[in-house]
N, C-alpha and C positions, 0 to 999 in steps of 0.2 A: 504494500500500500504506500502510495508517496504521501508524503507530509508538507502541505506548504506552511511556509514560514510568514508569520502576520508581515505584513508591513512591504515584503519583498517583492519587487517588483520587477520583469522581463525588459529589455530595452526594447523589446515589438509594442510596451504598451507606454513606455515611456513618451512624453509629448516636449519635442526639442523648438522651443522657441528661434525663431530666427533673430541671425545674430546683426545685433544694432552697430552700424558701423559708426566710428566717433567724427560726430561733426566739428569743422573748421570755415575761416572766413571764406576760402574757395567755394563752397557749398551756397554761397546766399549773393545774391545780384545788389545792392545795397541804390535804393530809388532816391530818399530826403532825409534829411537833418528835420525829426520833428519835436525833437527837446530839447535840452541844455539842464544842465545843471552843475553842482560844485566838484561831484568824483568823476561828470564826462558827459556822454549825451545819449539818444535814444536815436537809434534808424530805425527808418521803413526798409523792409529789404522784402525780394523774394529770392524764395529756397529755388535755385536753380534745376533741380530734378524734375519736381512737383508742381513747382509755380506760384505755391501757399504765400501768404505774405504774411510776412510777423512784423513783430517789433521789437530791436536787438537792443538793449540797454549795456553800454558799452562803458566801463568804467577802468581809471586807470591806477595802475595800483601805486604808482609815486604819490596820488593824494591821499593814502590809508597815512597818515602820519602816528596813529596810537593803534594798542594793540583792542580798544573799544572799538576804533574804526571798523578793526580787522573782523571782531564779535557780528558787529553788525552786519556786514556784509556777508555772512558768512548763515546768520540768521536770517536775513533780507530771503537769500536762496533757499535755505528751507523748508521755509513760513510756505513761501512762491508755489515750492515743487509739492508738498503735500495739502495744499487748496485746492477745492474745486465748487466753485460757486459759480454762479450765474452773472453776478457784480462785481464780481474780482477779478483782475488779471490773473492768467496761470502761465506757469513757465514750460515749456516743454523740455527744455535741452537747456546745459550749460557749459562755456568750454573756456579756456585761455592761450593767454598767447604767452610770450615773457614779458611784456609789460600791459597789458589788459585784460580784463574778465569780460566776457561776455556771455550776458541774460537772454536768451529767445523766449520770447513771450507771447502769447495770442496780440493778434489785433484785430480789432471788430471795427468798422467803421460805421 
């Protein structure tokens, strides 16, 4: 008599996510300057694959001057990736460069 084992699983029944490739600036068409601010600004771009159009919050990391700055921004991204509201901005993706962070965010117009 065979015995299966709780829990154990065949890779026939395993379900393999496909793999998310890491996005960079190559990936995005970059359209207007529609913000400003103190750590940098916000584009409109669209994702060159897809065509979707976000809004890239581009921040530079020479203005992090304390390590609160650094908290913050670090909870900024967080807060962003696990919302999902109807009123809120949400983030999809986030990447860097050596001197910038960049946020992709919904944009709704």
């Amino acid at each position: 008599m065979n015995k299966l084992k709780v829990g154990a699983r065949t890779k026939a029944h395993e379900k393999k996510e496909p793999e998310k490739k890491a996005k960079s600036l190559e990936d995005f068409e970059f359209l207007k300057v529609i913000g400003r601010g103190h750590f940098g600004k916000v584009l409109l771009c669209a994702e060159k694959e897809t065509g979707k159009v976000y809004a890239i919050k581009v921040l530079k990391k020479t203005k992090f001057m304390s390590q609160k700055d650094v908290r913050n921004v670090q909870a900024e991204r967080r807060i962003m990736k696990g919302l999902h509201h109807p009123f809120i901005v949400g983030l999809h993706f986030a990447f860097q460069s050596e001197d910038r962070l960049y946020l992709v965010m919904v944009f709704k117009f």
